[in-house]
Legacy VTK file of the C-alpha trace (Angstrom):
# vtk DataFile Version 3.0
C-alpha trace
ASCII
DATASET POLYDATA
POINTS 473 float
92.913 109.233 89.364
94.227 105.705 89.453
97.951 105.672 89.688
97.562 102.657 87.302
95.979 105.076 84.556
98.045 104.724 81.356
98.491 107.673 78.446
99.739 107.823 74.778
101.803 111.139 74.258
101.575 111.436 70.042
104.186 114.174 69.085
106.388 114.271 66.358
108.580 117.151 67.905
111.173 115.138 70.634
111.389 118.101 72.682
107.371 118.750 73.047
106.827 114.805 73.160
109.249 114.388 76.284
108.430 117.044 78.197
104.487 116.706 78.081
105.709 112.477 78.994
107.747 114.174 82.033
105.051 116.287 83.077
102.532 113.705 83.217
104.720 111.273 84.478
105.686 113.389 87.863
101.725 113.666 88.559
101.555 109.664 88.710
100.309 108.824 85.145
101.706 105.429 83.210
103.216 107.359 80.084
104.129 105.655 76.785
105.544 107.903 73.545
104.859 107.827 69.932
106.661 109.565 67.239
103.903 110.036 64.912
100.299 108.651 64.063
101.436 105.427 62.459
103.226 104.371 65.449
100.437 105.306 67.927
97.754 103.676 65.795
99.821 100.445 66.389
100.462 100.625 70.081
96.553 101.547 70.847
95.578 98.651 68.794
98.137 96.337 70.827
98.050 98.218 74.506
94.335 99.064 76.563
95.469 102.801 76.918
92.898 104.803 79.297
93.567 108.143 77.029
95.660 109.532 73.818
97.003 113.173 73.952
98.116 113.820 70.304
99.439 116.603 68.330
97.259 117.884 65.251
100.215 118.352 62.846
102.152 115.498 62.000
103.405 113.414 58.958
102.462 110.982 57.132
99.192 110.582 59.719
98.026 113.654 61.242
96.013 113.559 64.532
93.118 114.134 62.705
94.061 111.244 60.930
94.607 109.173 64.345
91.554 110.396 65.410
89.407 109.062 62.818
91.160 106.070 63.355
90.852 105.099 66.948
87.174 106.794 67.130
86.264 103.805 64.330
87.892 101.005 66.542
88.002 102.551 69.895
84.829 104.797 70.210
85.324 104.939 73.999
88.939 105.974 74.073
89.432 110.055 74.877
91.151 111.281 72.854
92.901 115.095 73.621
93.988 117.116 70.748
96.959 119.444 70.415
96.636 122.479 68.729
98.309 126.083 68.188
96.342 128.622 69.521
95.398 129.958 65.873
93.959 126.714 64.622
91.805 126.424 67.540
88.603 126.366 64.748
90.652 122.797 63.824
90.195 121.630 67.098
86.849 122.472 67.641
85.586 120.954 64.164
87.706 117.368 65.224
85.397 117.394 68.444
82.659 117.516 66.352
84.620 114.114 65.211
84.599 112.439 68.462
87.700 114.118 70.174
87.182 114.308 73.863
88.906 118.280 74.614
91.765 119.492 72.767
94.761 121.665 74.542
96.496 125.215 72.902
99.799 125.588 72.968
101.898 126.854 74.751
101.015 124.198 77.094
99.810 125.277 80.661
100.922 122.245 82.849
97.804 122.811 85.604
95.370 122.605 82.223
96.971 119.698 80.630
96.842 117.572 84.241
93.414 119.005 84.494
91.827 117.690 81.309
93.595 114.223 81.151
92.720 113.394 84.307
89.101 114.172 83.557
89.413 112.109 80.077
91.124 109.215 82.362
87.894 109.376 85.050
85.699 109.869 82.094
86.724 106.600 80.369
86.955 104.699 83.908
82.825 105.396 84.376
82.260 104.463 81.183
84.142 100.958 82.112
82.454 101.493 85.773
78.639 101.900 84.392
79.533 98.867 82.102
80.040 96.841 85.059
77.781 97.748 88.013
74.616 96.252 86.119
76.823 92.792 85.951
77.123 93.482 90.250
73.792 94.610 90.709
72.496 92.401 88.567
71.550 94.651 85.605
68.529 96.128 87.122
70.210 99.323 88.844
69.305 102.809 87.506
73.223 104.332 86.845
72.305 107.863 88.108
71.828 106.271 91.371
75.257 104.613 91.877
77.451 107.316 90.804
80.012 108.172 93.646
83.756 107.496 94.336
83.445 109.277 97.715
83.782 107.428 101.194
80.520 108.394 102.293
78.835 107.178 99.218
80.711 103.524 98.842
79.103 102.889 101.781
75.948 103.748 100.816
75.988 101.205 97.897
77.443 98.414 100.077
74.399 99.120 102.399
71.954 99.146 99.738
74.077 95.823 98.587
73.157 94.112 101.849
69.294 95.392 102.498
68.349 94.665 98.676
67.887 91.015 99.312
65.983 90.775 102.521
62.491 91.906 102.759
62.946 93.928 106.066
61.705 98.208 105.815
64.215 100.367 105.374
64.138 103.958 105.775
66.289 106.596 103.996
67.090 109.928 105.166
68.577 113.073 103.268
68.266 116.504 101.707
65.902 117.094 98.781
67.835 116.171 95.433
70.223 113.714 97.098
68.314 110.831 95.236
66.130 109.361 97.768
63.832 107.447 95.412
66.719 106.320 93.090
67.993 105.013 96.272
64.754 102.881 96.685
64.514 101.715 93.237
68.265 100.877 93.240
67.280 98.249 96.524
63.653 97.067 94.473
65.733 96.408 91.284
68.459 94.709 93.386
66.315 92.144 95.289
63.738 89.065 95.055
60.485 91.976 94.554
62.344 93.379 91.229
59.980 90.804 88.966
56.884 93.180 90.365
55.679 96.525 90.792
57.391 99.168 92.256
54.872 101.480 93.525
56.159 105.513 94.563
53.644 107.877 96.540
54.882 110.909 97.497
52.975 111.567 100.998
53.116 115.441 100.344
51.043 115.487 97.896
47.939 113.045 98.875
45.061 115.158 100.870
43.789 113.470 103.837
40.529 113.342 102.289
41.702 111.257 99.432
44.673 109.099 101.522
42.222 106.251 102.386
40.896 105.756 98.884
44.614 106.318 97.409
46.490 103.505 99.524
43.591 101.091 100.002
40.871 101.346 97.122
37.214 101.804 96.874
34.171 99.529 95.723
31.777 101.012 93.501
29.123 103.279 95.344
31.245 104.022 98.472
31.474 107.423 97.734
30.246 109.959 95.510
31.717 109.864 91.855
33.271 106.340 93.088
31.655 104.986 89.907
33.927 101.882 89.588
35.888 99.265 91.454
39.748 100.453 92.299
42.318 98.911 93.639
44.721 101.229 95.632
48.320 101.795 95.740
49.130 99.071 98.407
47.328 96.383 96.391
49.115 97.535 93.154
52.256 96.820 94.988
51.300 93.447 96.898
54.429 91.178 95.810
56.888 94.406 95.189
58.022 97.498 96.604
55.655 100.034 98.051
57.841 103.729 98.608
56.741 106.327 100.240
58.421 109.442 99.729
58.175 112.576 102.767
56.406 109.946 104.903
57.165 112.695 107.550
54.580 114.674 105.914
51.849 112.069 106.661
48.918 113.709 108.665
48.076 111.519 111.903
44.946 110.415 110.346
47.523 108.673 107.970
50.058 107.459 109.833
47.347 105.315 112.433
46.349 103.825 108.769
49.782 103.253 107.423
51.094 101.760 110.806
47.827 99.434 110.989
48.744 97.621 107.456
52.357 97.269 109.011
51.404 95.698 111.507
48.367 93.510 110.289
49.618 93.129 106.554
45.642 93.621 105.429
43.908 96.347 103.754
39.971 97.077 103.529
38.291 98.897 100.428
36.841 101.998 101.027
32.888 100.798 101.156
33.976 97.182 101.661
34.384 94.914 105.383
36.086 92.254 103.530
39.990 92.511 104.305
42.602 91.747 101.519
45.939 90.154 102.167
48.951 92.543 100.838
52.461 91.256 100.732
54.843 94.758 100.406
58.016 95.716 101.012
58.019 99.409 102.821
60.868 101.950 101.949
60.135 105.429 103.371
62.064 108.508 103.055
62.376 111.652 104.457
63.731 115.286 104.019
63.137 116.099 108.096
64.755 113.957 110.789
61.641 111.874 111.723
63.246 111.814 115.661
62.745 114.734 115.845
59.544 115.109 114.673
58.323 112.407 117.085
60.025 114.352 119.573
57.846 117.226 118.896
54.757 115.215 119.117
54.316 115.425 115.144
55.131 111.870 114.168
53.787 108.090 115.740
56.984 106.925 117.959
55.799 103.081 116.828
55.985 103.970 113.212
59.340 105.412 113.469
59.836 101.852 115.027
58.421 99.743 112.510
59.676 102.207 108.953
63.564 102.614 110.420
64.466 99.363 111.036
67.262 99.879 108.662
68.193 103.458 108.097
70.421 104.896 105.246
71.834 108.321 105.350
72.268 110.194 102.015
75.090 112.323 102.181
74.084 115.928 101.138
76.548 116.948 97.468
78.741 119.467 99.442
80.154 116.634 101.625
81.168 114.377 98.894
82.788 116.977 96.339
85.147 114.717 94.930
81.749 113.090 93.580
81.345 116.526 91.412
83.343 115.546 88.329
81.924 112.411 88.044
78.151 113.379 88.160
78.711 116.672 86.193
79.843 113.974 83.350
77.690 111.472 83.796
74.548 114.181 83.090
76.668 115.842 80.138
77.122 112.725 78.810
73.006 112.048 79.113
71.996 115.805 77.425
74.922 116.654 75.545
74.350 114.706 72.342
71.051 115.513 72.198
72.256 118.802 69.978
73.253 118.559 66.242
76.647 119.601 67.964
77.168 117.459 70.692
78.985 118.743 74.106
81.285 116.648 75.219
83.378 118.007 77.854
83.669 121.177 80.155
86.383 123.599 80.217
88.991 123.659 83.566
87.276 126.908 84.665
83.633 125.452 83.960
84.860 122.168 86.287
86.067 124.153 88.906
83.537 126.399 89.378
80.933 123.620 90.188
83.280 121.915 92.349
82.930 125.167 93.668
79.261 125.887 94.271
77.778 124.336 97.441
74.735 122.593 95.815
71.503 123.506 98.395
69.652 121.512 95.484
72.128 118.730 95.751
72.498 116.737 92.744
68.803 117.687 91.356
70.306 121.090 91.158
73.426 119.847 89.336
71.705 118.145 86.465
69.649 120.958 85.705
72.370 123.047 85.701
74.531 120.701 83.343
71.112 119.961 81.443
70.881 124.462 81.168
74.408 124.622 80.153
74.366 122.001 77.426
71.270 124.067 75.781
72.950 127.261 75.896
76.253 126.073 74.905
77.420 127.164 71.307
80.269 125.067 71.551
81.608 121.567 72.172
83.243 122.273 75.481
80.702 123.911 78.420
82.449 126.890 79.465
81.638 129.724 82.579
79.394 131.441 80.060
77.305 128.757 79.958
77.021 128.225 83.698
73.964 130.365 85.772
75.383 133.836 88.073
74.411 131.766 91.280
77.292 129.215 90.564
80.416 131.381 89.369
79.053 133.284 92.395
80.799 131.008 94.946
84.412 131.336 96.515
85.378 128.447 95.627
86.377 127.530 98.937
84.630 124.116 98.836
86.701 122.922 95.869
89.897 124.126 97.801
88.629 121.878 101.205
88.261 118.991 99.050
89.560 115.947 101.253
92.276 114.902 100.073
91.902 110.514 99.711
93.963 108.189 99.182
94.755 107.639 95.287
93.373 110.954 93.941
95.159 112.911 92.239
95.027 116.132 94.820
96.883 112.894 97.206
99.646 112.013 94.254
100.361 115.864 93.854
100.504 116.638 97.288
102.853 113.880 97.949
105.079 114.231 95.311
105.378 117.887 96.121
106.414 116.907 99.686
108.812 114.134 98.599
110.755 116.800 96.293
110.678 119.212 99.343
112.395 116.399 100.961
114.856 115.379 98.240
116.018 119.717 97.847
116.331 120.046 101.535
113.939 122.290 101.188
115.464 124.666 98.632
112.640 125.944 96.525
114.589 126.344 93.255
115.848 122.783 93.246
112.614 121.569 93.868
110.629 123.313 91.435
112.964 122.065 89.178
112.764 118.458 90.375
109.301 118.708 89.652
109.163 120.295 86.575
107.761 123.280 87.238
108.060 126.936 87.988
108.753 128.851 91.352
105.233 130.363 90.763
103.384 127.164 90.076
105.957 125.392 92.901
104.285 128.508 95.665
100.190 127.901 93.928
100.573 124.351 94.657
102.086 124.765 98.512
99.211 127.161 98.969
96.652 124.981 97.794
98.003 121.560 99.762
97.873 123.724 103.105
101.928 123.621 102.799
102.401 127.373 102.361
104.318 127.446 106.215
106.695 124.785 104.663
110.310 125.981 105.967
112.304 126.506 101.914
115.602 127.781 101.738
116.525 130.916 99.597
117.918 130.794 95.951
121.415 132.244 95.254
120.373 133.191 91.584
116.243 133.019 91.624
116.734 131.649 88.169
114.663 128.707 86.945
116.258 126.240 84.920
112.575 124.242 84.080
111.034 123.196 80.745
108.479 126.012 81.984
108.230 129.684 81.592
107.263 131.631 84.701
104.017 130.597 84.382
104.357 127.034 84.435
103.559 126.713 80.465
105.471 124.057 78.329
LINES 1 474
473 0 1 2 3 4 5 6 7 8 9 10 11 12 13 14 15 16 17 18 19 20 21 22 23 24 25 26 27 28 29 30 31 32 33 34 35 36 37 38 39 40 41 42 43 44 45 46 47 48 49 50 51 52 53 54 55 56 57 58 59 60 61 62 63 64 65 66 67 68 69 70 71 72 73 74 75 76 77 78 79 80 81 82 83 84 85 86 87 88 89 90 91 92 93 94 95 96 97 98 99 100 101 102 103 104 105 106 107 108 109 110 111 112 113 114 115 116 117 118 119 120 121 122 123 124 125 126 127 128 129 130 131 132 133 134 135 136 137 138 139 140 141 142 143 144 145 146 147 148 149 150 151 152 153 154 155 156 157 158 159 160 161 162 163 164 165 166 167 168 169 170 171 172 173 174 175 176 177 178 179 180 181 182 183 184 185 186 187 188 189 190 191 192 193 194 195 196 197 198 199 200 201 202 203 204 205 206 207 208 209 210 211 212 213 214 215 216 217 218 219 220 221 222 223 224 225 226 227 228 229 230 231 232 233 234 235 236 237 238 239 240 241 242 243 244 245 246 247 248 249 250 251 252 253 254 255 256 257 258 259 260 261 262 263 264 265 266 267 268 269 270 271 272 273 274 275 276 277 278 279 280 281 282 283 284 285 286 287 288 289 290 291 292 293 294 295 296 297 298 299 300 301 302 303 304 305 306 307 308 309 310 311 312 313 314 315 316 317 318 319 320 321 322 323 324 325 326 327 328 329 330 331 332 333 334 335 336 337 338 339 340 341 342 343 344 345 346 347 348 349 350 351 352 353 354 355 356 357 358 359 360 361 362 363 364 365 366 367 368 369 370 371 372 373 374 375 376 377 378 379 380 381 382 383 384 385 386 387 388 389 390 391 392 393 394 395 396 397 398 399 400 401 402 403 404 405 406 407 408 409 410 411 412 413 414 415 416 417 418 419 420 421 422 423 424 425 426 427 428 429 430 431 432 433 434 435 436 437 438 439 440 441 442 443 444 445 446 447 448 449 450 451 452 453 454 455 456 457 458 459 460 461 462 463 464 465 466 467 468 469 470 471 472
């Protein structure tokens, strides 16, 4: 979360409405108040707020009322809907209306950080996927380019600086870390994207049938070769030719492939007459292609001429904080595909996939959102719609999550520590500074690696916090 992210707390009860501000506000969120629906329909209409949290009940204009509103005006605005825990069928019909989550009451302060922060990051890549094809000049595919992580910023500024030269480029990775979007994100970005953008994946072509594949035939060279065809290379002369698992190549292929690298010519099966080919050769690979040449298995001189730039693809359990953002972006492709759409996951559903260590990488993670949204009988994805193999896991990747620099793990953590600071560290007075109770105060040590932090010992043990002892409003 940007610290810069703004909110509209709708609440026609003083007491709820200030404490939800406070709570908010201590996590590093820009709050602004309303009293009622009237009065937030006119500041959203005058201020670029990044989410509304509203009560349902409230004179003259209701939430639902609000609601119908802003979604008219403001279809891209979440909007978070209060509710008591009996009229949760309420709730569930406004999301059917365009509401982004709603929240029970009592108010559980981890839940309510939890799901505005993912309507804030969910209306930020809606604003972010509005203005990469502006960057990239609107010929990137957005499932490639989805990634706040370190690692994965500077994969798009190297894909930024390859896309316009012509040199190979090879990219490495696990299967499902996007490889080929990768490659079409550099074709679409550079001078080749007015041509053809031609994919072979090198698994699948027998060595009987390579030759024919990547160079043609005339008719007559071979039996059942009944007409003239042009092969793969030719179909790409001017654009991008990709070949994915060029480690897989036989050695019969690679003396072929490294031939046309070097001479920029191909011959039709049948024919002597050589053809010019102008192409642009991205490779990928699932298996460290050093090594392999190191084992004798791949040509040392094609390594040479397919690597002469090399991007890395960072496998999904390195880049976790990426989680979130792809889990969204896919339930935001499949989930209004169903004559009830699914628009957002629950806190338990979220944090069990940021959870799961993803061997399929983010293949795995669309189908899983993809499964989810078709068994889902409700608007919000919960655990039960999730597969055993992913509430299976510890959860210790989601707790290892590094913390960076303007997330909200890094505001927490830091204004935990400055309050530790400010009480000398006296537990009471600092659960109280932040708003919260002893309870929540010790989950949120334990979960920041501060649990050895030295806290003095409370005369009275008594918490005198908005909160009950479980950290509820």
């Amino acid at each position: 979360m940007r610290v810069s992210a703004s909110i509209l707390v709708v609440d026609d009860d003083q007491r709820n409405r200030d404490m939800l501000a406070e709570a908010l506000s201590q996590v590093g969120f820009e709050v602004d108040i309303a009293c009622d629906g009237a009065e937030a329909l006119s500041k959203a209409n005058a201020i670029p707020y990044d989410a509304v949290l509203s009560d349902i009940r409230m004179t003259p204009l209701s939430g639902l009322d609000l609601l119908d509103f802003l979604r008219k005006t403001m279809p891209e605005l979440p909007i978070v809907l209060l509710t008591a825990f009996g009229s949760v069928d309420t709730a569930i019909q406004a999301m059917k209306q365009g509401a982004y989550n709603y929240i029970t009451k009592p108010v559980n302060l981890e839940e309510l950080v939890f799901t505005m922060t993912h309507a804030v990051e969910y209306r930020r890549l809606i604003e972010d996927h509005r203005t990469l094809p502006r960057v990239f000049g609107g010929r990137m595919r957005a499932a490639s380019l989805i990634g706040q992580s370190r690692k994965m910023v500077e994969v798009f500024k190297l894909v930024g600086r390859v896309s316009r030269g012509r040199t190979a480029v090879l990219i490495q990775g696990e299967s499902g870390t996007g490889k080929e979007l990768i490659a079409r994100a550099i074709h679409d970005n550079s001078p080749r994207a007015t041509h053809q953008f031609v994919a072979v994946n090198c698994s699948a072509i027998p060595d009987s049938l390579l030759e024919s594949e990547f160079f043609g035939h005339i008719k007559g060279s071979f039996t059942g070769a009944h007409i003239l065809r042009r092969g793969l290379l030719e179909e790409a002369s001017g654009g991008t030719f990709f070949l994915d698992e060029v480690g897989d190549l036989s050695s019969a292929g690679q003396a072929k492939l490294l031939r046309v690298l070097q001479e920029g010519e191909i011959r039709r099966v049948g024919s002597n007459e050589s053809i010019r080919v102008d192409v642009r050769v991205i490779a990928a690979s699932r298996r460290n292609l050093a090594e392999l040449v190191a084992a004798g298995r791949f040509r040392e001189d094609l390594l040479y001429r397919l690597n002469t730039v090399t991007i890395l693809i960072p496998p999904l359990r390195e880049r976790p904080e990426d989680i979130p953002l792809l889990a969204e972006f896919f339930l935001a492709r499949y989930g209004d595909q169903k004559e009830i759409p699914v628009t957002s996951f629950s806190s338990a559903a979220m944090r069990a996939l940021a959870g799961y260590t993803w061997p399929g990488n983010v293949r795995e993670l669309e189908h899983v959102v993809e499964r989810a949204v078709a068994l889902a009988p409700h608007a919000i994805l919960s655990n039960d719609d999730l597969p055993p193999e992913v509430l299976q896991s510890d959860g210790s990747t989601s707790d290892h999550i590094e913390i960076l620099p303007g997330t909200l793990k890094a505001l927490q953590r830091d204004q935990v520590l400055k309050m530790l600071e400010s009480a000398q560290g006296n537990k009471e007075r600092t659960a109280r500074l932040l708003g919260i109770s002893r309870r929540t105060l010790y989950r949120l040590l334990d979960r920041y690696g501060l649990g050895k932090a030295r806290l003095s010992t409370d005369s009275d043990g008594s918490d005198q916090t908005g909160f009950d002892s479980e950290g509820n409003l």
